[in-house]
C-alpha positions in Angstrom: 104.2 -56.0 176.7 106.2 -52.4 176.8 103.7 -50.1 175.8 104.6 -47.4 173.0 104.2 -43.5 173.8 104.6 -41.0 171.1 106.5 -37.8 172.1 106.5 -34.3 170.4 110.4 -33.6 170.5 111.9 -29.9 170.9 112.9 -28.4 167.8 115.0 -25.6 167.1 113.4 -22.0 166.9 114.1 -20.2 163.4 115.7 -16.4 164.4 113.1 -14.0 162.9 113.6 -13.4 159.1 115.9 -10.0 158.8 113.9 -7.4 157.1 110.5 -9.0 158.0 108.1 -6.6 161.0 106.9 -8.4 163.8 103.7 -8.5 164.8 103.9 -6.6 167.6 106.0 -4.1 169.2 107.8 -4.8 172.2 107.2 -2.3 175.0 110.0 0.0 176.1 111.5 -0.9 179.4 111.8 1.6 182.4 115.5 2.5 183.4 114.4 2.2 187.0 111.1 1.5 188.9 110.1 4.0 191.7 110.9 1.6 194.8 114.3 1.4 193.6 115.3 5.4 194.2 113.0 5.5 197.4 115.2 6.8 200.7 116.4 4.4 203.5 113.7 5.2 205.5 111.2 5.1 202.7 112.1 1.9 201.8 112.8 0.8 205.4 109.2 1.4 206.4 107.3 0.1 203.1 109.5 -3.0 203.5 108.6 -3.6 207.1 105.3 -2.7 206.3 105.3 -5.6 203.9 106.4 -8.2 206.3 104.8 -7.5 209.2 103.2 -10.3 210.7 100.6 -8.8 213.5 100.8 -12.3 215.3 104.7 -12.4 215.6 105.0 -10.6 218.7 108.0 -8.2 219.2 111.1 -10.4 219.0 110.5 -11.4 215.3 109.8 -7.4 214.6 112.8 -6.8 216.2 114.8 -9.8 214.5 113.4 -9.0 211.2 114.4 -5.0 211.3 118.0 -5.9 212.3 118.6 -7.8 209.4 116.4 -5.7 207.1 119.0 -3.3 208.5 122.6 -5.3 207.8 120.9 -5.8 204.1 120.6 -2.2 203.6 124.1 -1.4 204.9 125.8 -3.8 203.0 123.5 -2.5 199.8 124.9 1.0 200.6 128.3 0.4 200.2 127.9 -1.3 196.8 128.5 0.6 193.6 125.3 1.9 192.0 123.1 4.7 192.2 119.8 3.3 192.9 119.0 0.0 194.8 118.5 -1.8 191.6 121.6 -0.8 190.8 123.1 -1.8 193.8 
């Protein structure tokens, strides 16, 4: 006996109705958050600050600032203004 299962199937979204308001007002995006026009060493320090694992011991803080380092000077010599842009 194959039992039968009844499945709601995707349907097609209508595009909103020219001329018609929505319902609510989509918020206005920022051109840039704060952590993105932060300094090297701003950013180098709230980032490390982040990852820090207390138990680690000195090799992985080490390990972990020498890449966090190649990141940003690769970041740096991309195009952009801001590391979002970047």
């Amino acid at each position: 006996m194959n039992p039968t299962v009844n499945v709601n199937v995707a349907r097609p979204v209508e595009p909103h109705e020219v001329g018609n308001a929505l319902d609510w007002e989509p918020r206005v995006g920022e051109a840039s958050w704060w952590q993105t026009r932060q300094s090297r060493e701003s950013l180098v320090e709230r980032l490390l600050g982040l990852f820090t694992d207390p138990g680690a011991g000195l090799t992985r803080d080490k390990t972990r600032r020498r890449g966090l380092g190649k990141l940003l000077d690769w970041l740096e010599g991309q195009p952009g203004e801001t590391w979002q842009d970047r």
